[in-house]
BALOBA-1460 file (C-alpha; in Angstrom, 3 decimals):
// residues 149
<rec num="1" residu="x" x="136.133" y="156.590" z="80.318"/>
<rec num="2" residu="x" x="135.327" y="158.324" z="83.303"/>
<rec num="3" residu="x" x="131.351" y="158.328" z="82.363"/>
<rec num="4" residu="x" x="131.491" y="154.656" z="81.569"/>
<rec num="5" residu="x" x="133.376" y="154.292" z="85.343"/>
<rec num="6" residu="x" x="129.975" y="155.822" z="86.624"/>
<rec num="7" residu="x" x="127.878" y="154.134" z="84.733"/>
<rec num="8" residu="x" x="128.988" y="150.333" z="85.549"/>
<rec num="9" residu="x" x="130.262" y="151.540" z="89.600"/>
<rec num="10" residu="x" x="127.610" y="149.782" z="92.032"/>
<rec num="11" residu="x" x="128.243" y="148.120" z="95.200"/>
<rec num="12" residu="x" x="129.155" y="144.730" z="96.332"/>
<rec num="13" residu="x" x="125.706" y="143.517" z="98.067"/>
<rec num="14" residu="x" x="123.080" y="141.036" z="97.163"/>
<rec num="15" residu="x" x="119.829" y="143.490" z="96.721"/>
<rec num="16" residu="x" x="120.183" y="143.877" z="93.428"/>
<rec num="17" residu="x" x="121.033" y="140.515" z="92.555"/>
<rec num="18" residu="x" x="117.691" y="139.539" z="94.246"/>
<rec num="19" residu="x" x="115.481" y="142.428" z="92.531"/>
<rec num="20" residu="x" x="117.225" y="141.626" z="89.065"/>
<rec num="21" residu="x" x="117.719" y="138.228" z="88.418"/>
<rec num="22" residu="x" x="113.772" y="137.263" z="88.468"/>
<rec num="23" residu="x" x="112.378" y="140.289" z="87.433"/>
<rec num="24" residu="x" x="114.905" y="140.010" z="84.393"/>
<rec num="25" residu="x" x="113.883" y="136.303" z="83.786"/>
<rec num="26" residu="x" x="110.279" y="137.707" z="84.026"/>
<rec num="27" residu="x" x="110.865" y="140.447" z="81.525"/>
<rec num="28" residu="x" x="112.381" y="138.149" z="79.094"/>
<rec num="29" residu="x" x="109.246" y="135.804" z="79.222"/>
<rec num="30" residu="x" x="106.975" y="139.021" z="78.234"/>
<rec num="31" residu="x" x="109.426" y="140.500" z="75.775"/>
<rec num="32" residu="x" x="109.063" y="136.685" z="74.412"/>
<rec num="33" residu="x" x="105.363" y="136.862" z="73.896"/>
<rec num="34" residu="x" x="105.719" y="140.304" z="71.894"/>
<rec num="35" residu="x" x="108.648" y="139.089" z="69.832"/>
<rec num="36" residu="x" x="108.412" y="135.633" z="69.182"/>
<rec num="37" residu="x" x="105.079" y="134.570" z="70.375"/>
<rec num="38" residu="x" x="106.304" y="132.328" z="73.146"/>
<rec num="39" residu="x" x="104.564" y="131.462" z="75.894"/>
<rec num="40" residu="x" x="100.800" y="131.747" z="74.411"/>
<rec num="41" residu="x" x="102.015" y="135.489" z="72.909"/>
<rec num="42" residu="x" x="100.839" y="136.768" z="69.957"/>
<rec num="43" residu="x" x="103.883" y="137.952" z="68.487"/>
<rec num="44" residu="x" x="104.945" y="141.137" z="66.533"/>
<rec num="45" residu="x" x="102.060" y="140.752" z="64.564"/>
<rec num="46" residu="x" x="99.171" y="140.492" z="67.015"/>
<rec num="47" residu="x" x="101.053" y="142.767" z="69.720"/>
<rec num="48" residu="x" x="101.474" y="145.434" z="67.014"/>
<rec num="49" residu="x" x="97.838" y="145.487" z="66.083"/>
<rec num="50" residu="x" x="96.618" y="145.373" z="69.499"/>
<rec num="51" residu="x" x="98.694" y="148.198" z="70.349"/>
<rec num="52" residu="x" x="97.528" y="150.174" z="67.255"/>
<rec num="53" residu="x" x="94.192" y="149.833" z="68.523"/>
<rec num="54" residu="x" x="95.007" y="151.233" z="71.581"/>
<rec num="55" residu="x" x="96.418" y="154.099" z="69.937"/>
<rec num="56" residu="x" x="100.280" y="153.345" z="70.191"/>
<rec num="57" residu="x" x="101.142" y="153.801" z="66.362"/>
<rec num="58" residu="x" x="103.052" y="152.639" z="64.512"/>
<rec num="59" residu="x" x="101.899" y="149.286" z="66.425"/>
<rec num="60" residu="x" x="104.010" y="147.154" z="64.637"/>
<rec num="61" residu="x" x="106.940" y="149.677" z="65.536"/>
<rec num="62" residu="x" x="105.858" y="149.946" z="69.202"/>
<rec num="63" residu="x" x="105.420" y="146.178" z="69.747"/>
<rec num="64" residu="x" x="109.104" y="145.797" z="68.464"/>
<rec num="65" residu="x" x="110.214" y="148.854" z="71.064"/>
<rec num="66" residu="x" x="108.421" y="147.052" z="73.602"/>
<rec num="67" residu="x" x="109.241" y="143.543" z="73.486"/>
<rec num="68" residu="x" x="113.294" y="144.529" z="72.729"/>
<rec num="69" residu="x" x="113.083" y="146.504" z="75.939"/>
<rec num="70" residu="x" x="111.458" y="143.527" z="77.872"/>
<rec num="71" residu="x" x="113.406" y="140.682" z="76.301"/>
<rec num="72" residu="x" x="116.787" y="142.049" z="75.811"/>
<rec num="73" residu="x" x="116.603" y="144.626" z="78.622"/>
<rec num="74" residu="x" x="115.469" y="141.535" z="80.776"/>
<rec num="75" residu="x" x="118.416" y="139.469" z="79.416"/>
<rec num="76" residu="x" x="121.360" y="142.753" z="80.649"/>
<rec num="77" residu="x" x="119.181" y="142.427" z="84.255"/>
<rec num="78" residu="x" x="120.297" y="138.897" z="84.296"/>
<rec num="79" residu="x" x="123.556" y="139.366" z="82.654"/>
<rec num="80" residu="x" x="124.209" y="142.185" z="85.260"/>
<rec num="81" residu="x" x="125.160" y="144.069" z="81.951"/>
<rec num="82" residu="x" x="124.776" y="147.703" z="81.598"/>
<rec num="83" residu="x" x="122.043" y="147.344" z="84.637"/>
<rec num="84" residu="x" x="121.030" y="151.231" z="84.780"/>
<rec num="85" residu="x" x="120.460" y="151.878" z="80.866"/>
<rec num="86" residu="x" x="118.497" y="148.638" z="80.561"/>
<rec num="87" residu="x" x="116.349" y="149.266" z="83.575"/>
<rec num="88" residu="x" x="115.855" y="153.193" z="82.375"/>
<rec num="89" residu="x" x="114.657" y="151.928" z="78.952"/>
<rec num="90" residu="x" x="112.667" y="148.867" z="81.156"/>
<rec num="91" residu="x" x="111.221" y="152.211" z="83.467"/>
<rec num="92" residu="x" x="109.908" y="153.823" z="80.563"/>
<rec num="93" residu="x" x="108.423" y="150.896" z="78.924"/>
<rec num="94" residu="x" x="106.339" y="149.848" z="82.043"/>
<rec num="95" residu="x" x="105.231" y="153.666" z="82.694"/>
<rec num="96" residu="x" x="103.694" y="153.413" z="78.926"/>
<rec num="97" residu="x" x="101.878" y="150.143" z="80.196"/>
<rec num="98" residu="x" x="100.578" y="151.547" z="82.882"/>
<rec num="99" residu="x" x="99.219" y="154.587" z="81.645"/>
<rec num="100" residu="x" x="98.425" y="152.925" z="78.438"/>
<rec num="101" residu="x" x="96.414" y="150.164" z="79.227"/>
<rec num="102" residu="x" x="96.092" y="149.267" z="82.547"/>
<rec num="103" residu="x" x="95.411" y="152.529" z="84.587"/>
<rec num="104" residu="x" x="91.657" y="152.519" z="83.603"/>
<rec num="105" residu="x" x="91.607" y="149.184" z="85.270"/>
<rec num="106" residu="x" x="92.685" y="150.606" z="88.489"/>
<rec num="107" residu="x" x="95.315" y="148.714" z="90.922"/>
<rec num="108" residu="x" x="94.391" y="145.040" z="90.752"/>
<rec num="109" residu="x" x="95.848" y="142.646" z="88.200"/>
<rec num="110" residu="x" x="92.313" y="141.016" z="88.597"/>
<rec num="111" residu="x" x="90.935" y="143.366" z="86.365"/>
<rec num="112" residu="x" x="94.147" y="144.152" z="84.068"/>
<rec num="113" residu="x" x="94.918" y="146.389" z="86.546"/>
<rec num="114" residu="x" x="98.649" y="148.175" z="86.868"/>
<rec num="115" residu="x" x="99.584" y="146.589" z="90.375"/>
<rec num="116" residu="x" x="102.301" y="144.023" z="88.527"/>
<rec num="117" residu="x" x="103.673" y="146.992" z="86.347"/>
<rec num="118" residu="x" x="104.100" y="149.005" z="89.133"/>
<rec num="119" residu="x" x="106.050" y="146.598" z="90.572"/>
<rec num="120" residu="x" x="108.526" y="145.889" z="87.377"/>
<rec num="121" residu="x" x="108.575" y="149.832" z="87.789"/>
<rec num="122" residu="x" x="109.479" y="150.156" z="90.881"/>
<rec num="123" residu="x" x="112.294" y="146.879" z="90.370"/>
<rec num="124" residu="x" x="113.528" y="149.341" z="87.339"/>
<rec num="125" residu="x" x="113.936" y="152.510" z="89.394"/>
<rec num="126" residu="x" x="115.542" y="150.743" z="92.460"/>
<rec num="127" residu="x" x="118.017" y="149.360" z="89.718"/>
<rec num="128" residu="x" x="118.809" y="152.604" z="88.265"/>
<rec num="129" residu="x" x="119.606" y="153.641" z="91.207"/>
<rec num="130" residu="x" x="122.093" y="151.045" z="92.839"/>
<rec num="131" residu="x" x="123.159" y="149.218" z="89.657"/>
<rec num="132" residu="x" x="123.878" y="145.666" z="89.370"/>
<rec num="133" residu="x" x="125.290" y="144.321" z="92.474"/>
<rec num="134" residu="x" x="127.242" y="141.979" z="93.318"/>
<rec num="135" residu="x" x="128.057" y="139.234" z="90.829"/>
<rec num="136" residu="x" x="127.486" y="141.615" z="87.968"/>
<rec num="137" residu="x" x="128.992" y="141.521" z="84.780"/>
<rec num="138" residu="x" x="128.785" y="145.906" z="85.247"/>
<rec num="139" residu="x" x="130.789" y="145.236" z="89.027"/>
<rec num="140" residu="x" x="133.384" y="142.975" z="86.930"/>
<rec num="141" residu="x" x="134.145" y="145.312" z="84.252"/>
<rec num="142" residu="x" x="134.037" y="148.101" z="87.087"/>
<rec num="143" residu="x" x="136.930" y="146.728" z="88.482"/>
<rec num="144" residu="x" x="138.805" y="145.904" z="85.582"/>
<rec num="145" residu="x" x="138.814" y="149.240" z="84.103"/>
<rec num="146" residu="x" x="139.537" y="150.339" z="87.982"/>
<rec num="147" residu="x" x="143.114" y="147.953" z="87.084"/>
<rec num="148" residu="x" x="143.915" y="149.915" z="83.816"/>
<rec num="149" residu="x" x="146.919" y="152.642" z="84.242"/>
């Protein structure tokens, strides 16, 4: 009980809200290109075999990892639900972007470079770190298991 205390505590202030509700509508919108081919994506299909070509095997197995972490790790940054393990698993995903594709391109997103997931990075960390914020769904169960005897 006492980890899960930890693990939902964060304080009552808007920077979080601010950092997670777009970059969590964002992250949904990319998961939904790897998972369901929304948005122009290719799907689980063409994600997995262009990240098999890039050397990320199984690729059909890494676009799943990918576009779960994105989509539903997106959806808990809106939700304000279990914040820090959604933006860990969200950290880790956009460090394998970067280094995986984009960091031969250098910084700029002009030429695929890693300058947007550096950002979604950085959003991730910064959430790890403070949690959801205030109107959270982590803040709200926070202080009901604060209530419990």
């Amino acid at each position: 009980m006492k980890y899960l205390n930890e693990l939902l505590s964060t304080h009552n202030n808007f920077a979080a809200l601010i950092l997670r509700i777009p970059a969590g509508l964002i992250l949904m919108a990319h998961g939904g290109q790897k998972l369901f081919a929304w948005f122009g994506g290719y799907g689980l299909e063409g994600t997995g075999q262009f990240m098999a070509s890039i050397g990320l095997e199984p690729g059909y197995l890494m676009a799943l990892l990918a576009g779960s972490a994105e989509f539903f790790g997106g959806l808990a940054l809106v939700l304000g639900l279990l914040v820090r393990p959604a933006a860990v698993a969200l950290a880790i995903t956009m460090l394998v972007a970067i280094v995986s594709v984009h960091l031969v391109n250098g910084l700029f997103m002009s030429n695929n470079g890693y300058e947007y997931g550096l950002i979604l990075l950085t959003i991730s960390v910064s959430l790890v770190v403070s949690g959801g914020g205030a109107l959270s769904l982590d803040r709200a169960v926070h202080k009901a298991l604060a209530q419990q005897p």
